[in-house]
C-alpha positions as CSV (number, residue, x, y, z in Angstrom):
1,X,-9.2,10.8,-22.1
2,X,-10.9,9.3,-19.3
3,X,-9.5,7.7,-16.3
4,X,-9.5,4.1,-16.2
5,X,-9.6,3.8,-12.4
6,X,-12.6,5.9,-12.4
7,X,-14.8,3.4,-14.2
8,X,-17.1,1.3,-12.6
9,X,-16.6,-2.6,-12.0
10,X,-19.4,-4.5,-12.9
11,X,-18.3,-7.8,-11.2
12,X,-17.1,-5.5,-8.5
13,X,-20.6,-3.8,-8.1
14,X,-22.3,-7.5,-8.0
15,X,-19.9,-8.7,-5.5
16,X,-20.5,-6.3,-2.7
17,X,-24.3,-6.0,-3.6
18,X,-24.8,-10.0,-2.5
19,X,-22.0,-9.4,0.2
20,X,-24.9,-6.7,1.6
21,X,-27.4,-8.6,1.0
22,X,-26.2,-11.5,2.6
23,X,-24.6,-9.5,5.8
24,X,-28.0,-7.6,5.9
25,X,-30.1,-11.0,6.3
26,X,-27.5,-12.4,8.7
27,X,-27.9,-9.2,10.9
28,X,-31.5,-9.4,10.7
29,X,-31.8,-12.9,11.7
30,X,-29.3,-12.0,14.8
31,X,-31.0,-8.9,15.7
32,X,-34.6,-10.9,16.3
33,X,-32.8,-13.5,17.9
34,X,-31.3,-11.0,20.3
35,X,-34.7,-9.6,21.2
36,X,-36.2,-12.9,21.6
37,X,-33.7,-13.6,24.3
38,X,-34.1,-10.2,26.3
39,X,-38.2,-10.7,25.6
40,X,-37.4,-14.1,27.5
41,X,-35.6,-12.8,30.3
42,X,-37.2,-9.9,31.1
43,X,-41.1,-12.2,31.2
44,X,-38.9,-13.9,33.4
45,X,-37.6,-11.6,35.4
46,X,-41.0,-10.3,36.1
47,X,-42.6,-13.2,36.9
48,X,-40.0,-14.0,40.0
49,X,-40.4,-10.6,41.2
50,X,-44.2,-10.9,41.3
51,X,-43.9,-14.8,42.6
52,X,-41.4,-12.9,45.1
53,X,-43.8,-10.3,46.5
54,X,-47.1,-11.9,46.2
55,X,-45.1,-14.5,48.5
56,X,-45.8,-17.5,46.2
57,X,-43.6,-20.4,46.9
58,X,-40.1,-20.3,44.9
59,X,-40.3,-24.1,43.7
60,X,-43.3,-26.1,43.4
61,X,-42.8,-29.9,45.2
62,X,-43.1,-32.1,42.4
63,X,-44.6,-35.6,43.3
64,X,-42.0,-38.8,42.4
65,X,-43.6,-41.6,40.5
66,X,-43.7,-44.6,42.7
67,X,-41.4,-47.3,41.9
68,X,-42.6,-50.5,41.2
């Protein structure tokens, strides 16, 4: 006789294959978000250091609109 709690659950088996699927996307769409951000700060990084060094100023003046 075989053992009941041995046999495979169907609605079980579909459950946690859409719970991976699902968890999988979500840590796919986090993971490229992620390396956008350190993409983002590390262009931005670099282009301080280089502004620093090549002794560009720090903050361009920007010019006021005259009021009328």
């Amino acid at each position: 006789m075989k053992n009941p709690w041995t046999k495979k659950n169907p609605l079980m088996s579909m459950w946690l294959s859409a719970a991976n699927r699902t968890m999988g996307s979500a840590r796919g769409q986090a993971t490229r978000a992620a390396k956008r951000e350190i993409g983002a700060a590390q262009a931005d990084a670099t282009r301080q250091i280089v502004d620093f060094w090549s002794g560009k100023p720090a903050r361009t003046a920007t010019k006021r609109k005259p009021r009328r």
